[in-house]
N, C-alpha and C positions, 0 to 999 in steps of 0.2 A: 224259824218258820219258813220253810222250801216253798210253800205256796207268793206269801210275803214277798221274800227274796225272787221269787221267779218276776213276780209282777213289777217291780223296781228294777228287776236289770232289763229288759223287755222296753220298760217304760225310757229308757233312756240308751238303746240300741248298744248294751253291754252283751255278750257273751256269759253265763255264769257258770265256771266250772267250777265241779262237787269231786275231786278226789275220791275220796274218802266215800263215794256212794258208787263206787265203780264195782259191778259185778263181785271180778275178781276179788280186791279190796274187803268187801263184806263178807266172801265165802272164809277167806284167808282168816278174819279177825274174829269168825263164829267157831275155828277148829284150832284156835290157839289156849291152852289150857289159863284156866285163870289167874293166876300165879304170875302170866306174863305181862298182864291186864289191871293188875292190881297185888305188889306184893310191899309187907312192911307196911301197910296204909298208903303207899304212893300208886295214885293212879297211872293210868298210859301210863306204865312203866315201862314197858318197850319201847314206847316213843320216847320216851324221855332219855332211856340208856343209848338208845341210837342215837341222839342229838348230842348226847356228851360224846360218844366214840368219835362223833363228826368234828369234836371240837369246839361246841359251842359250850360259851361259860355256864360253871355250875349252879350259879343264883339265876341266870336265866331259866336253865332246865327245870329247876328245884324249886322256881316261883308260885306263889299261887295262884292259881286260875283266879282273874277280876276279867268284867266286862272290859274290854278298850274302852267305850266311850266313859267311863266312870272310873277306870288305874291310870289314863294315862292322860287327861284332858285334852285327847286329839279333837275333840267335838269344837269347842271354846276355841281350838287353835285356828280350825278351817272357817268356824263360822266369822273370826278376826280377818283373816285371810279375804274371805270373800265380802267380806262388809265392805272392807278395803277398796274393791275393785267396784262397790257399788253392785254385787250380785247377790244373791240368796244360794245358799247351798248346793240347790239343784243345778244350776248355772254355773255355779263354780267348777265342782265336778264334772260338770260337760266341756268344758276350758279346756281345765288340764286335759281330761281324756284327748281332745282333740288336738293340742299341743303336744301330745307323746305319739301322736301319731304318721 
């Protein structure tokens, strides 16, 4: 949800860049014939053959799409993280950001 996502980076003085909604980008992936988009039942299969050209392992490529917060228990991990410090989520992530900068 872009609307969502705008309101939440905004709300915590983030910057939100959208690749993937750049002009260019959208013109390019509407004149690309479907075959490149979807072949064999593999989706983004262009992204994906370009990610393995690059070198990235093939169970990574060839995984299948899960939400993050639900494949990889990143949620569980920062909300540990920030209990830790005695902060809530939102304070966490303002931490770090401020710390990386």
């Amino acid at each position: 949800n872009l609307e969502r996502d705008d309101h939440i980076s905004m709300a915590n003085s983030i910057d939100l860049r959208l690749p993937y909604l750049h002009d260019d980008v959208i013109k390019f992936a509407l004149r690309l014939p479907t075959r490149f988009k979807i072949y064999n039942g593999i989706r983004k299969y262009i992204l994906r053959k370009t990610a393995e050209k690059m070198g990235v392992p093939k169970e990574i490529v060839y995984a299948e799409k899960k939400a993050i917060q639900y494949s990889t228990g990143i949620s569980k991990y920062f909300e540990k993280k920030a209990k830790k410090l005695g902060m809530d989520l939102r304070e966490y992530f303002r931490f770090i950001y401020k710390k990386s900068e």
